[in-house]
N, C-alpha and C positions, 0 to 999 in steps of 0.2 A: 588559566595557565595550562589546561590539558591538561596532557600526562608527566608534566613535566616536574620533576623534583618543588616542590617549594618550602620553605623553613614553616614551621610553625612555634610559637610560643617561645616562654624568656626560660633560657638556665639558670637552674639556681644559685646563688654565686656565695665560696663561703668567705673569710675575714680576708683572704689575700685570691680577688677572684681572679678566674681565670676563663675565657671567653671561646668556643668551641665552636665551632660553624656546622650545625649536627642538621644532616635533611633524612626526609624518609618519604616515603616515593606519594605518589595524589590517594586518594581515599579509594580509587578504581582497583587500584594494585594495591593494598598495606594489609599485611597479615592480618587475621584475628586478635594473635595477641597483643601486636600494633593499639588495634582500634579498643582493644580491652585496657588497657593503658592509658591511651588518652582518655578515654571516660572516667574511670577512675580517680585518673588526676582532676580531671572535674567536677568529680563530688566534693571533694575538700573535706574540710573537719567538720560542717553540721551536716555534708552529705552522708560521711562513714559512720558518724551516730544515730542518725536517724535511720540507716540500712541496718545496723545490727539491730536495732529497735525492731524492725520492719521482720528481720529474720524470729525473732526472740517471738515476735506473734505469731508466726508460720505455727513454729515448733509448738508450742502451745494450742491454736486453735483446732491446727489438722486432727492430732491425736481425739481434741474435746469433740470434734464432727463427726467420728466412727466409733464414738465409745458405747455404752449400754443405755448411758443417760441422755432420755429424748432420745428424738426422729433423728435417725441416721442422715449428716449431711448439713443438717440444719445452721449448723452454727457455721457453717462457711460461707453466710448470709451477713457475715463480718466484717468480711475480707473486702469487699466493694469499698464501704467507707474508710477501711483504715488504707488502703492503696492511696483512695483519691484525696486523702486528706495530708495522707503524705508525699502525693505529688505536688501541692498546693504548699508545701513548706519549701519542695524546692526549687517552685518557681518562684517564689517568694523572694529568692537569691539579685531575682535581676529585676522583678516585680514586685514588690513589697506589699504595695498596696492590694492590688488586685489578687495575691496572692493570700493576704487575710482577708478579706470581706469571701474570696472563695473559699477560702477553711472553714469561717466562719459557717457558711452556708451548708457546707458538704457535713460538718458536724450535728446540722438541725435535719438533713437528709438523711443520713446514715441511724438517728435516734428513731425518727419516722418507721423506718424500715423495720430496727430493730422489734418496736413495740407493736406493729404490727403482725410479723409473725414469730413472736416470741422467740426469738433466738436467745440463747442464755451470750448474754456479754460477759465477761468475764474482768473482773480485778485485777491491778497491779497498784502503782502508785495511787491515784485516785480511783474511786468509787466506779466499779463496771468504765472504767476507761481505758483500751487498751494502751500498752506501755506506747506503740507508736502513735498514737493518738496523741499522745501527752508529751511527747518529746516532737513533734510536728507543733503543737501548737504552742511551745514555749518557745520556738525558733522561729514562727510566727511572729509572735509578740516582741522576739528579738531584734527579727530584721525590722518591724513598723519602727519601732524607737530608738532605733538604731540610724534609720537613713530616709526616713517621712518626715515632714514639715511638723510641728509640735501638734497642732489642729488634727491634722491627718494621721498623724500614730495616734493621739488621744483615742479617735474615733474606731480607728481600725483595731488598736487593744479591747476597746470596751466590745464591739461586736463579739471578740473571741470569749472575752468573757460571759458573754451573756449565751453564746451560745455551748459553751463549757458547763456552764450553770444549769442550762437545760438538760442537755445530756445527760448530767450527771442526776438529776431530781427522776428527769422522763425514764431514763435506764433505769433505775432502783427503786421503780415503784411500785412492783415487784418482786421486787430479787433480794434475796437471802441476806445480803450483804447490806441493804436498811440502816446496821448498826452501826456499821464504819461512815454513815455520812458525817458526822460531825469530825471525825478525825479527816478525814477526806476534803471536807474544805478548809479546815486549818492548813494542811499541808500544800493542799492547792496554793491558799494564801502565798505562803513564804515562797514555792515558785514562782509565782506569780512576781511578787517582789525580786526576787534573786535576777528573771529573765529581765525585768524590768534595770534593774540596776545593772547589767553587764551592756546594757542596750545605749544607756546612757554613760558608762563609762567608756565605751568605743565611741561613740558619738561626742564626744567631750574633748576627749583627744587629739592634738591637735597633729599636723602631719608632721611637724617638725619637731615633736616629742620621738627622744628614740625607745624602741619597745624595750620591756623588761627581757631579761632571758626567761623568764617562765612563759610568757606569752609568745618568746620566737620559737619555746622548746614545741609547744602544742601547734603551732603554725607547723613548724616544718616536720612533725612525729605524726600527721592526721590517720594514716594507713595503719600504724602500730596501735594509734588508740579505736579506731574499730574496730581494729582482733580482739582487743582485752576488753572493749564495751559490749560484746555477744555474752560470754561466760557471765560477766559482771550482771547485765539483765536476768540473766537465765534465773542466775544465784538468788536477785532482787522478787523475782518470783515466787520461789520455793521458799524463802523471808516469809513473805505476806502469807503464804497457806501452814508454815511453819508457826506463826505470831511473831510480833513484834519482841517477844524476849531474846530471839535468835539474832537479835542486829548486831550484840558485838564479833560475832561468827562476818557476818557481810562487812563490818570494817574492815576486820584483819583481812580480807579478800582483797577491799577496796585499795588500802595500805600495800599490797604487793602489788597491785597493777598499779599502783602509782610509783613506784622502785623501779617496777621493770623500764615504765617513761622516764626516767631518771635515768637510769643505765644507759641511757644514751649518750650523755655527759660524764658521768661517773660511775662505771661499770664497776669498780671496786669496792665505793662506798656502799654502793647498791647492792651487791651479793652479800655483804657482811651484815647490814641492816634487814634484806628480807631473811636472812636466816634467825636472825631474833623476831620476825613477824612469823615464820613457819613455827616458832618454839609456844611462842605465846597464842597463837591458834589452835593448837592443841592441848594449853591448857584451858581455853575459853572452850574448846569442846567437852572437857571434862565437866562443865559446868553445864553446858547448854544440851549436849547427846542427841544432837539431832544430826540423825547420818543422812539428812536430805541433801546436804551441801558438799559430801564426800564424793569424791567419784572413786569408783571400783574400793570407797569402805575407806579408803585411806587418806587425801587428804579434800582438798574443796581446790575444784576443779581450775578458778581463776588462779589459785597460790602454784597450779601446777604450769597455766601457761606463763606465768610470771616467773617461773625458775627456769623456764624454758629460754623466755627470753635474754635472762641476763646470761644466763651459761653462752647463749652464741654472745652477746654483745661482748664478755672477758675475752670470750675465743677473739673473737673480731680486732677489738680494739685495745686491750691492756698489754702490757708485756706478762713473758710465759712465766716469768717469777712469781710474777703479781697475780695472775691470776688462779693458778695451778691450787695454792693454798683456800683460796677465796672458793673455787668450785667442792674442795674437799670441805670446810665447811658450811658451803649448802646442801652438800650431799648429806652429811651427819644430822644437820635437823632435821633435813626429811626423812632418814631412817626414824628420827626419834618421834617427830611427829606422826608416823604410819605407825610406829610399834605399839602408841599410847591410845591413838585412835583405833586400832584394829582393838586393844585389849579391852578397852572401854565399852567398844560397840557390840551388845548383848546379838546383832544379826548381822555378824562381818563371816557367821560361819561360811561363806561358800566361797570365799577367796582366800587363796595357799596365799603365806609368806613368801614362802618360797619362789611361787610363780609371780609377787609383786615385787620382787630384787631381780628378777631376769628383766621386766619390763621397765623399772626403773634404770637398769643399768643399759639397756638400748637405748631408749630417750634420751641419756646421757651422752650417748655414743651419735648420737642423730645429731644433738645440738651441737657438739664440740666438731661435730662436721661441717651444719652449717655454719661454725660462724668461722671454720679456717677458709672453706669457698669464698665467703665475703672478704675477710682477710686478702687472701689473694686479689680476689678482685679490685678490691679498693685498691690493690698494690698496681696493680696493671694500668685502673684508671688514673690515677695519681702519675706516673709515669707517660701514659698517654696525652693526657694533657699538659704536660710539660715538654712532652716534643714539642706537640702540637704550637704551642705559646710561641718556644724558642725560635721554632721554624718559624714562625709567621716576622719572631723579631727581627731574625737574619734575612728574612727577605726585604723585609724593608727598609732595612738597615743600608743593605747591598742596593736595592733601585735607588736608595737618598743617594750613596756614593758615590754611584755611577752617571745618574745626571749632575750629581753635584763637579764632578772629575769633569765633564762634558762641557760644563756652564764656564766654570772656574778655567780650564786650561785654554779653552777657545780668547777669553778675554784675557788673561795673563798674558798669553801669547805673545799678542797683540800691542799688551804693554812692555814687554820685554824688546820686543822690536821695535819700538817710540824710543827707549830707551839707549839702543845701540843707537840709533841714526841719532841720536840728539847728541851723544857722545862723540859720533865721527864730526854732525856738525860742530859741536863746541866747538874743536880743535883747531877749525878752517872757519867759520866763521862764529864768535861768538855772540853777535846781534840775533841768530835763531835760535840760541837754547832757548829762549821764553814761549817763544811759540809751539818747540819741543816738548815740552814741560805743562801748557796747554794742553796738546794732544794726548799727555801721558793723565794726566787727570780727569781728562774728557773716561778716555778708556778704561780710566780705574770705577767711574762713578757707571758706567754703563756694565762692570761688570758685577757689581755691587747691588742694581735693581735688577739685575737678570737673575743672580742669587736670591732676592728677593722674591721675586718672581716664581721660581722654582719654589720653594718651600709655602708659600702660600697656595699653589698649585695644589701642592700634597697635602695640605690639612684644607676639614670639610670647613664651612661655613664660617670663611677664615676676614671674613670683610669686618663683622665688628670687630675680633681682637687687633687687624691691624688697623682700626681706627679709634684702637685704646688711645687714653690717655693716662696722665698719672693719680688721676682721682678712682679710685676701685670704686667708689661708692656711686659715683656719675656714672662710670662706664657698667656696671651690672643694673642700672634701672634701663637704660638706654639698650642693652641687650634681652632686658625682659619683656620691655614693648617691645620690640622687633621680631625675634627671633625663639618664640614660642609658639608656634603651626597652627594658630588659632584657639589652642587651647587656654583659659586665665591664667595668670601667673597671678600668686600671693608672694608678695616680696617684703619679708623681713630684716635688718640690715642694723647692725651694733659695731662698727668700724673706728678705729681711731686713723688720725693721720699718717701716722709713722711704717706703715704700713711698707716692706721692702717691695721695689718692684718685682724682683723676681718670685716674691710670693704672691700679689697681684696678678701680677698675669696668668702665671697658674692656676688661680685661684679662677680667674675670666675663664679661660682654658674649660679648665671641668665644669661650671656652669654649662657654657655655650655647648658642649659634647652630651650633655647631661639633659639640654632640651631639646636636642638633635633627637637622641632617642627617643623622649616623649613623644615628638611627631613621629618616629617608624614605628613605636612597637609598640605604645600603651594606647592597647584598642579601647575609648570608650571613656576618654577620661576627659572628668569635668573641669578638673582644677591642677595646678602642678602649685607646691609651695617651696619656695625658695628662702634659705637663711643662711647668712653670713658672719658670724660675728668673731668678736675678738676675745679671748678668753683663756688664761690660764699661760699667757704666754705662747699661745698658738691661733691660729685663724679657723676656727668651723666653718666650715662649706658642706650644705645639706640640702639636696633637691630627691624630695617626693612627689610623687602623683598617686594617684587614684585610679588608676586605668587596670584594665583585665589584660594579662598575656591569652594571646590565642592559641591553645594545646601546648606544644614543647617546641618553637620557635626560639635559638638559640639569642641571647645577648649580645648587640652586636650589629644585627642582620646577617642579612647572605652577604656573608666574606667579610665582614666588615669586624674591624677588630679596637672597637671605640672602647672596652675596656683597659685593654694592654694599654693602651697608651696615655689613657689616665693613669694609670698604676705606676708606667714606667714614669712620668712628669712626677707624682709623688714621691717616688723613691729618689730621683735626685735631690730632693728636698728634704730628705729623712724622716717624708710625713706618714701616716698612714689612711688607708683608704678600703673601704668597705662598699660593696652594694650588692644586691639582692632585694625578693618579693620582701613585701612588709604586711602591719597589719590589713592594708585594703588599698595594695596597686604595690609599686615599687621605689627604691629608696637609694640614693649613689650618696654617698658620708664621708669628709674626708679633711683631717687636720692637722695644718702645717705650721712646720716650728715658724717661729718670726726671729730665731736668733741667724741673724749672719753667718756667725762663727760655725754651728752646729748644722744649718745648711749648706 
């Protein structure tokens, strides 16, 4: 394409989408923060966890490489394996296979290394394993049995295991830490199991299940959960060199970064429940005094970005009623939990009160900032795209018209004039009305396929709908062999007869648009599955696939506005309609009343 503009990737669409034709100029020309953007969006959610992981080692090993203990440098003889082992998870994404048997490998490499010249490995979850080490290779294990033949994840699990196993014996043969082997492979265990079961529970899943909202909320929050998975690590660290009696200290941690991910949805519920998590942290500190999890003495450092978050998301998104009360009390536990914690902690002497209510009260003033900017924003985009929509509808609206005026007045015309002469003949002779009356039918039926003609014009891939019939359940297998771009279709189909035509065809409709897309825009996909059924007094129509968007290529195509007018055919039917990415490719949802009446 050159230099020329081209789309890339699907937007994401929420319950009532709306479809935006967004380009940004060839990779030659696109900003930095362009290209920082689209990378990003392509780590996803076990990319943003395995990069905090990835960071959480940096900050750890660098300090252990220039400290007093051992040869200056030494331990950065670490960093080689835990890089490639975690590049090996994320090729894993598109590679599964070859992505574990090469972890596998680079784990038995990096041991090698290690034991030869005695680098101190360092602990976190498992025994001398670092944290990205262990989160690479449960994401390993995730993708083999996740999206491998049963034979082939068997096999590709078991290598990681075995070379997990090594690791962990060859490291700590050794190393100080000896005593925590036994604890170290029970907990292995249960990751083990846990990665295992989440592998086979996507894998299970069928595409025509709709996801939970827990599973859409971590799908589309991936960016917010690797902000709060760095602290959370960091914490998980200072844990382990703290003992094990410090973990209900790392709950109450865990507990607000799961609020703040909540707050996305429930900004309300969420400020009011983390302020009872910030109350009851400080009194687990009373118990536990371990100011390793405090930052600057006052509280643990994830409870602080998790007040952070929810303060913009009230800003953002609650009304000013709602929320005004909701931030006063979280401001109040956090006074209370700084007060209780400063007083408690026998070595909190070297930071003022004083000077922690100034920085409190700016972070305050930071957050309630960012989240009126988002605020606004949202308010622009929101507006934006409802031009954008409306405009696209009045344009199309106006070309149907205007051919339609075009088609329609040329042939009326025509009939109006058959119609005068057949009238002046009646009157003079009336043996040629008939023949009259001939021509006026001839003209009416020629203006009737012209109109025909015209609006089959305007809609894509309009040959099977108009060689529907009235069986839906004939007419969507006959459009599934045809008119899915070589990709499978899986056709499921629960139909009774009574089915109203104008919801059938509609229902044809969004199919046929729905694997129109699959062939533009779902790069890679193996399978599309399609279900129909009848239920609850309405008709489900649900086509997913499996394919990867490429970067932020708009829904649609270039120009193309194949959402709008699914939405717009729903809405005359008082149905509703859904689509956006799903668990693994993307998903159009959409179910129409079958009462007459009410449509």
């Amino acid at each position: 394409m050159g230099q020329a503009d081209r789309p890339i990737g699907r937007c994401a669409v929420a319950a009532r989408p709306r479809c935006v034709d967004v380009r940004i100029p060839y990779r030659s020309s696109v900003a930095f923060s362009d290209r920082f953007r689209v990378a990003w969006q392509k780590l996803g959610l076990e990319g943003v966890v395995l990069v905090a992981a990835l960071l959480c080692d940096l900050l750890v090993v660098f300090p252990a490489a220039f400290d007093d203990a051992g040869p200056r440098g030494r331990d950065l003889l670490l960093l080689p394996g835990i890089f490639a082992v975690s590049a090996c998870a994320l090729w894993a994404r598109t590679h599964p296979a070859r992505g574990a048997f090469a972890g596998a490998a680079v784990l038995v490499v990096s041991t090698t290394l290690i034991r030869a010249t005695d680098a101190a490995a360092y602990s976190t979850v498992l025994t001398d394993i670092s944290l990205a080490e262990t989160v690479a290779g449960l994401e390993l294990v995730y993708f083999a049995v996740r999206r491998l033949r049963p034979a082939m994840a068997v096999a590709a699990t078991t290598s990681l295991v075995v070379a997990g196993l090594f690791a962990v014996v060859a490291r700590s043969y050794s190393s100080t830490h000896s005593n925590r082997f036994d604890y170290s492979m029970l907990l292995g265990a249960v990751l083990l199991i846990a990665a295992v079961g989440v592998g086979l529970r996507f894998r299970l899943t069928l595409v025509s299940q709709k996801e939970n909202a827990a599973t859409e909320l971590l799908r589309s929050q991936w960016p917010l959960i690797g902000v709060l998975c760095l602290p959370l690590f960091l914490e998980l660290y200072q844990l382990l060199n703290a003992g094990v009696w410090a973990f209900p200290l790392w709950v109450c941690s865990a507990a607000s970064a799961a609020l703040a991910l909540y707050a996305v949805r429930r900004p309300v519920l969420s400020g009011v429940l983390v302020s009872g998590v910030f109350v009851l942290s400080a009194l687990t500190f009373l118990v536990v005094r371990s100011s390793q999890f405090l930052l600057f003495n006052s509280m643990p450092s994830v409870e602080i970005v998790a007040g952070v978050v929810i303060v913009v998301q009230l800003v953002r998104s609650a009304r000013p009623t709602h929320a005004m009360p909701v931030v006063g009390l979280m401001s109040l536990a956090v006074a209370v939990a700084t007060v209780s914690n400063m007083s408690h902690d026998r070595r909190s002497g070297g930071y003022d009160a004083n000077l922690l209510f100034i920085a409190a009260l700016l972070v305050l003033g930071i957050s309630g900032a960012v989240g009126l900017y988002f605020r606004a924003r949202d308010s622009e985009r929101a507006k934006a795209v409802e031009s954008a929509v409306t405009e696209a509808q009045t344009s199309e609206r106006m070309a149907l018209a205007r051919e339609l005026h075009d088609v329609v007045a040329h042939h009326v015309t025509g009939i109006v004039v058959q119609a005068q002469a057949a009238k002046m003949i009646g009157d003079k002779n009336p043996a040629l009305a008939p023949d009259a009356l001939d021509r006026i039918e001839e003209a009416g039926t020629e203006a009737l396929v012209a109109m025909r003609r015209l609006v089959r014009s305007m809609r894509s891939n309009a040959d099977a709908a108009e060689n529907a019939t009235t069986d839906l359940d004939a007419d969507l297998r006959k459009l599934t062999e045809t008119a899915h771009h070589g990709v499978p279709v899986e056709l499921t189909l629960r139909l009774t007869p009574d089915i109203p035509q104008e919801v059938a065809r509609s229902a044809l409709r969004l199919v046929q648009e729905s694997l129109t897309n699959v062939g533009k825009h779902a790069s890679g996909a193996t399978r599309v599955a399609v279900l129909a059924e009848v239920s609850g007094g309405e008709l489900h129509v649900r086509v997913g696939d499996d394919g990867q968007a490429q970067g932020r290529r708009p829904t649609g195509g270039s120009g193309g506005y194949g959402l709008v007018g699914m939405r717009e055919r729903v809405e005359l039917l008082h149905g509703r309609l859904t689509a956006g990415p799903a668990e693994d490719g993307w998903v159009v949802e959409a179910w129409l009343p079958l009462d007459g009446e009410a449509a």
